[in-house]
C-alpha positions in Angstrom: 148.1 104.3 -3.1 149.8 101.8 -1.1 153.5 100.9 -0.2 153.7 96.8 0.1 156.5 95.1 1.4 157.0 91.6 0.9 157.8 90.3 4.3 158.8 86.1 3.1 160.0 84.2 -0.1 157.7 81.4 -1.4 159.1 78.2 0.1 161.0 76.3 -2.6 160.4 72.8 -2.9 162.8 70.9 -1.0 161.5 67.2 -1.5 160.9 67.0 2.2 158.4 65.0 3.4 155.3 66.6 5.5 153.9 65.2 9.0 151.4 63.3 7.1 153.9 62.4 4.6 152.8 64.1 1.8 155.0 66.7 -0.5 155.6 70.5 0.6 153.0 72.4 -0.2 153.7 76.2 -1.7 153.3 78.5 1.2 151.8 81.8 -0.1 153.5 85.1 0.2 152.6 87.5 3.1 152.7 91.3 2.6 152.2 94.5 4.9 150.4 97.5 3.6 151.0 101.1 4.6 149.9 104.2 3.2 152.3 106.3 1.4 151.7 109.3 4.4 153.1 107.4 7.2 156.9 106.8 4.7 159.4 109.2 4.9 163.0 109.4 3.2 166.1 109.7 4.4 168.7 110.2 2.2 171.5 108.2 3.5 174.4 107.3 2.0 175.4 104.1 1.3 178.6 104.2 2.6 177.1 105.3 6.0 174.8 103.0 6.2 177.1 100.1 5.8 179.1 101.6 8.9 176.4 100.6 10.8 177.0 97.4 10.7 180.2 97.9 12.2 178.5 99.4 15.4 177.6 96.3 17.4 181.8 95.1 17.0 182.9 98.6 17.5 181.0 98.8 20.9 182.1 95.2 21.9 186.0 96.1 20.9 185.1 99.4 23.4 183.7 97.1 25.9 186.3 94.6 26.3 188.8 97.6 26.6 187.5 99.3 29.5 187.0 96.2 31.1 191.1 96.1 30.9 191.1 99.5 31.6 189.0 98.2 34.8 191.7 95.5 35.5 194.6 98.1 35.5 193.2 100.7 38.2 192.7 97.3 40.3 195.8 97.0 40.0 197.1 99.5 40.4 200.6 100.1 39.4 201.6 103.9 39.2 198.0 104.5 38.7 199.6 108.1 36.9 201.8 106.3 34.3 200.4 105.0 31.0 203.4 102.9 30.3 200.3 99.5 30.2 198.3 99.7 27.8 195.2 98.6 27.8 195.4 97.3 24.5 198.2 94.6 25.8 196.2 93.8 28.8 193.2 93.1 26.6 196.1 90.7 24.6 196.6 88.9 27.8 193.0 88.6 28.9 192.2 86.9 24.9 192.2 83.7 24.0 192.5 81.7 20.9 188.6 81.2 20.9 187.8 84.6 20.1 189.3 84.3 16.8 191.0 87.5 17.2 194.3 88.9 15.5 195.4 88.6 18.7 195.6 86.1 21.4 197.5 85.1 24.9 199.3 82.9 24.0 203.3 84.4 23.0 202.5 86.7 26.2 201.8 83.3 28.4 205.3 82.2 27.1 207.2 85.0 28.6 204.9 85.4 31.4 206.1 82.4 32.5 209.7 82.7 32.4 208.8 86.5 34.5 207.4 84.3 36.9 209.6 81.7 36.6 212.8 84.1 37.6 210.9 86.6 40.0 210.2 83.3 42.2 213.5 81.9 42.0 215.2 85.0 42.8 213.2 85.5 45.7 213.5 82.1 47.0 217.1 82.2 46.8 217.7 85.7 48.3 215.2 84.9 50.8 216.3 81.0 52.2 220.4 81.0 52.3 220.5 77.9 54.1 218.2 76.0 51.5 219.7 74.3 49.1 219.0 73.2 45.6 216.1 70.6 45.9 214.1 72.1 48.4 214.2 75.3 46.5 213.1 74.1 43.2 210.3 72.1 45.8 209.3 75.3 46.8 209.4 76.9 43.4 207.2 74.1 42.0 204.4 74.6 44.5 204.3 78.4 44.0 204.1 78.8 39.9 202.0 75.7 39.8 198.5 75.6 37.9 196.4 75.5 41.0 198.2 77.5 42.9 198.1 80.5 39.7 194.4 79.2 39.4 193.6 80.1 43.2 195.3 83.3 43.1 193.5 84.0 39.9 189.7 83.3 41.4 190.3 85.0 44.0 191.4 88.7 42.5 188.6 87.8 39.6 190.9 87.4 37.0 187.9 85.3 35.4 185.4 87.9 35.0 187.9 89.5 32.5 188.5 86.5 30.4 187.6 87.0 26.8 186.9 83.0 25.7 184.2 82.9 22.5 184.1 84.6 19.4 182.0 87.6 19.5 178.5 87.3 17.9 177.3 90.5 16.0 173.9 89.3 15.5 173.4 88.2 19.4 175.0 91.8 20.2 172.3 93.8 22.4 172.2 97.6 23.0 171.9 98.5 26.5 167.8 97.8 27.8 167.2 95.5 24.2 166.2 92.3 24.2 167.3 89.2 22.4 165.7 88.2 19.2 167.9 85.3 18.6 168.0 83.6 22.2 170.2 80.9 23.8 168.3 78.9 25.7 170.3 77.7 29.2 171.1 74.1 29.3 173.8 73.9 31.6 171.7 72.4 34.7 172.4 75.7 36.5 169.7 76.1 39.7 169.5 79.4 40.4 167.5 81.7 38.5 169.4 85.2 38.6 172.4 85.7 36.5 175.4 84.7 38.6 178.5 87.2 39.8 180.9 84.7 39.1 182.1 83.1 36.2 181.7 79.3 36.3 184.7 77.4 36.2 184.6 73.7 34.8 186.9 70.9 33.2 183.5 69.1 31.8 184.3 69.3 28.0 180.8 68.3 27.7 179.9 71.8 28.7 180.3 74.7 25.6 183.2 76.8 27.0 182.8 80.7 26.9 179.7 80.9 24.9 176.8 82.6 27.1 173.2 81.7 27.9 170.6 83.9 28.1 170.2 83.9 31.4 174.1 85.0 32.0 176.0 82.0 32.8 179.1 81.3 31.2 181.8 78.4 31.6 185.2 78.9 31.9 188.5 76.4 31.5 190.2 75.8 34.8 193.4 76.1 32.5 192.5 78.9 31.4 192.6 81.3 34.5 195.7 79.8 35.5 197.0 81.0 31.7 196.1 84.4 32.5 197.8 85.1 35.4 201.1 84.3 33.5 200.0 86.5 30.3 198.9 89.3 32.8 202.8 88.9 34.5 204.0 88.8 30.4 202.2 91.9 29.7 203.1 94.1 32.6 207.3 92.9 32.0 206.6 94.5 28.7 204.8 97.3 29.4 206.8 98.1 32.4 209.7 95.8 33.1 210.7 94.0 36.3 209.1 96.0 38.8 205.9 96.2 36.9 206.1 92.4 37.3 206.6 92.2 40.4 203.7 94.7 41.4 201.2 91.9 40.1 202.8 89.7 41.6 202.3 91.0 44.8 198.9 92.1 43.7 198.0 88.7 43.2 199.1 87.4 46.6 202.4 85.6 45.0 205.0 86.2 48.0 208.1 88.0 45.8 211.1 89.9 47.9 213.6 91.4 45.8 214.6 94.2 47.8 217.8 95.3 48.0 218.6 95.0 51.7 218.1 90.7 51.3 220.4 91.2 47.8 223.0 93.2 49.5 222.8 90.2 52.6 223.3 87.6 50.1 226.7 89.5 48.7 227.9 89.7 51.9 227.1 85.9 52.8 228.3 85.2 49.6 232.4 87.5 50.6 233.4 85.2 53.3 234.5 82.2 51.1 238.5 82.3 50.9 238.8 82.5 48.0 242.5 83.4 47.9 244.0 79.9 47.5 242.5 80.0 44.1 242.8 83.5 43.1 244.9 82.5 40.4 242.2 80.7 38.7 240.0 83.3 39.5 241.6 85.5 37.5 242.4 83.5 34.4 238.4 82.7 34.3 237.6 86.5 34.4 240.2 86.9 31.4 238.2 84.3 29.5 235.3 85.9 30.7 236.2 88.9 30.0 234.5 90.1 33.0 235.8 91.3 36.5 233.6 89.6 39.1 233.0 92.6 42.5 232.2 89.3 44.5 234.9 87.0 43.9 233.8 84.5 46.2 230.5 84.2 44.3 232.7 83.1 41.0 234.6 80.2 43.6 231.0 79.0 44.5 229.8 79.1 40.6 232.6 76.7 39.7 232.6 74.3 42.7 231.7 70.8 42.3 229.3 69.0 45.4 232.1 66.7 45.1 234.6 69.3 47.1 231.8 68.9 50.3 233.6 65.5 51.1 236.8 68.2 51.4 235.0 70.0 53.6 234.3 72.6 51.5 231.0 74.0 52.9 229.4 75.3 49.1 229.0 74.5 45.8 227.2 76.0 42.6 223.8 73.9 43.0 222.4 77.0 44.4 223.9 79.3 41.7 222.5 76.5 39.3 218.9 76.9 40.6 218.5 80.8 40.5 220.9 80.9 37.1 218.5 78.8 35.2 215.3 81.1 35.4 218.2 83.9 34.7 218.9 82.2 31.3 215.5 81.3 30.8 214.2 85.0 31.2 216.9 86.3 28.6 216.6 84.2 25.8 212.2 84.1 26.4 212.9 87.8 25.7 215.4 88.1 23.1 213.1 85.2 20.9 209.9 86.9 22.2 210.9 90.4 20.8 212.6 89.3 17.9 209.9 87.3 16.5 207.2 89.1 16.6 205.0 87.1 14.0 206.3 83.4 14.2 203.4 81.0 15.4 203.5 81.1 19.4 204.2 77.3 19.0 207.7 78.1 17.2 208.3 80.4 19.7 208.3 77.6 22.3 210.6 75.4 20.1 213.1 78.2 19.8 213.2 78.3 22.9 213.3 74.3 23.6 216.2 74.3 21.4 218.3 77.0 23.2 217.9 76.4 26.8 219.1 72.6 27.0 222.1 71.1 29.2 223.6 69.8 25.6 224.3 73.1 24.0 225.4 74.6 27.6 227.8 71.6 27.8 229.1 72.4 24.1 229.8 76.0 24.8 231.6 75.2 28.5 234.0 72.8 25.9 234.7 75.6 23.4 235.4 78.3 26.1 237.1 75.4 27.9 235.4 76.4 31.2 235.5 72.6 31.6 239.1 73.1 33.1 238.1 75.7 35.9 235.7 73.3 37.5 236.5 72.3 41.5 235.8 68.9 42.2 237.2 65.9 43.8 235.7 63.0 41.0 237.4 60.7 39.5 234.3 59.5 37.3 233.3 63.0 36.7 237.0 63.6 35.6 236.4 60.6 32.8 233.1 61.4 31.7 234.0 65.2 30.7 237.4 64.1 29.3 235.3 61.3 27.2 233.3 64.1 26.5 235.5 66.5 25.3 238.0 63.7 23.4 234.1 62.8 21.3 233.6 67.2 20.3 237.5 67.4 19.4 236.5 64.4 17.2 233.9 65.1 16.0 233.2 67.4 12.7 231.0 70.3 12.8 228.5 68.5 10.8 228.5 65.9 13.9 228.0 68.7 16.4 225.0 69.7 15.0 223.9 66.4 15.2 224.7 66.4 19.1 223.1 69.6 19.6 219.6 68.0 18.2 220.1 64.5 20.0 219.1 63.9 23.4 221.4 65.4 26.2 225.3 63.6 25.5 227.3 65.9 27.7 228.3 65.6 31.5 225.0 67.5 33.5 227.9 69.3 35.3 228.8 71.0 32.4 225.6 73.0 31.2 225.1 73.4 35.3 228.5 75.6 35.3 227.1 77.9 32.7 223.9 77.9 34.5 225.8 79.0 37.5 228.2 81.8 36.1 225.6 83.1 34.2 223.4 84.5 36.9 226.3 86.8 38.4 226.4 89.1 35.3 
């Protein structure tokens, strides 16, 4: 007696035409014969043998987290500590191609404010003589997309990169080969499979998906995104000074050391500042805040106007470094809080809260308009213009405002800016 196994379906008819043009013919059915000796049964459940389907996404799911396990020991910040998971790396190392649960992109989003502030800071504590413009110069250069795509190539960030959906049926066990191949048609010369990762803007080129051969193409964007989710996911995992261990890890020039914060206090002490103590002290009492550097609060509120006075400072510095502050806190507050918003809300949440109009708007209702130092006379009619159109307006209106394009005096949302960073 003989098992047979039917190894193909009779073709059905499809109405397509032959080479020589005539209809489909039948195709008969092939089977394979073996004798009932050579069988054996396994009694399997079913259950059990549906898990193995699972296996090839279980082992790629392993894969991709010791490869993030990999990253982290490169790393290497407090090698002993656990406090990065290597489930949040993976996060930040996924894209929105592999049709995951998860993706990079709320952790880019915070990532860059991290980098954002870490940068400023450091400028600002390291260059006192700089002012305003050539520091946000500077800053520009430094969290740019080809400088974070340089810094990225060169640690190998884009070895990591998870960019296509994962393929059960092209998985292959260790030494296995591929029944289902990809041929290589990206024009690649060589004809071993190459150690890097190829990195293109040629959207003629699939992106992510690999040949069989081993190449695989890469966005520039991309790399230059991951550096900024890899900052995002070691803030969360392990706060500032995580942040600033990749940083430096990545060859991004950060000082925040205390020695260059305690210099900038004491630069910061020889303003006189007793002339205006007076107002000093009413703006803590609003504040409801007692300032330990007192001439830091003078600077904060001085106008670039008062320089024709002679004054020799003014809050454009305080304006530069306070802006990546604010940034950074409400990134975080809107990134923890909504944890399962679209990352593209996220971004408009954030759109909506830092902007010069609603700063302005809160220096009116706080009336932090009247501490300001400066020696204006159109400055002094556009913020009383200003304020005359709020105390005017109904609250219906101010909404309105708060949703238009910018109304207010710049000078206004830059004091808030300013006083904000010395908390």
């Amino acid at each position: 007696m003989l098992a047979e196994r039917s190894l193909c379906k009779p073709n059905d008819a499809t109405g397509r035409k032959t080479n020589n043009g005539s209809k489909p013919v039948k195709k008969s059915e092939n089977h394979v014969h073996m004798p009932p000796e050579l069988l054996a049964h396994i009694n399997i459940p079913l259950d059990v043998l549906r898990s193995f389907y699972l296996l090839p996404s279980l082992m790629h799911r392993l894969e991709s987290l010791m490869l993030a396990s990999q990253l982290r020991r490169k790393v290497a910040f407090n090698p002993n500590d656990s406090c990065i998971p290597s489930s949040l790396i993976l996060e930040a190392l996924t894209t929105l191609r592999c049709c995951e649960d998860f993706s990079l992109e709320r952790l880019e989003l915070l990532g860059d404010s991290v980098l954002k502030y870490a940068v400023s800071c450091s400028l600002f504590l390291k260059f006192p003589e700089k002012h305003e413009g050539q520091l946000s110069s500077q800053r520009s250069q430094i969290i740019s997309n080809a400088t974070l795509h340089r810094v990225g190539i060169e640690r190998g960030i884009q070895g990591y990169i998870r960019d296509a959906a994962f393929e059960p049926r092209r998985w292959l066990a260790p030494g296995q080969l591929s029944i289902r191949p990809s041929p290589c048609k990206c024009g690649v010369e060589d004809s071993e499979v190459p150690k890097d990762i190829y990195v293109t803007d040629d959207t003629s080129i699939v992106i992510g998906k690999a040949c069989d051969r081993g190449h695989r193409w890469i966005c520039s964007k991309t790399i230059s995104d991951c550096v900024e989710t890899l900052i995002g996911a070691y803030y969360v995992g392990g706060g500032l000074n995580a942040a600033v261990a990749i940083l430096k890890w990545l060859g991004i020039d950060v000082e925040l050391d205390e020695a260059i914060t305690v210099e900038a206090i004491r630069s910061a002490t020889i303003w006189n500042y007793l002339p205006k103590i007076d107002e000093i002290e009413v703006l803590e009492a609003k504040l409801d805040y007692r300032f330990s550097v007192k001439g830091l609060l003078l600077e904060a509120i001085t106008h670039a106007s008062q320089q024709e006075l002679g004054v020799c400072y003014c809050y454009q510095r305080l304006e530069f470094l306070g802006d990546a502050v604010l940034d950074l806190l409400i990134t975080s507050q809107l990134f923890d809080r909504h944890k399962d918003i679209d990352p593209g809300e996220l971004t408009d949440l954030r759109s909506a809260s830092v902007n010069n109009e609603n700063f302005a708007q809160v220096a009116v209702k706080h009336k932090l308009h009247h501490h300001l130092q400066h020696g204006s006379g159109l400055l002094l009619e556009q913020i009383t213009n200003y304020v005359k159109e709020l105390e005017d307006s109904t609250e219906e209106k101010c909404l309105v405002l708060s949703k238009s394009p910018s109304n207010g005096p710049k000078v206004l949302g830059d004091i808030i800016e300013s006083i904000k960073e010395q908390y």
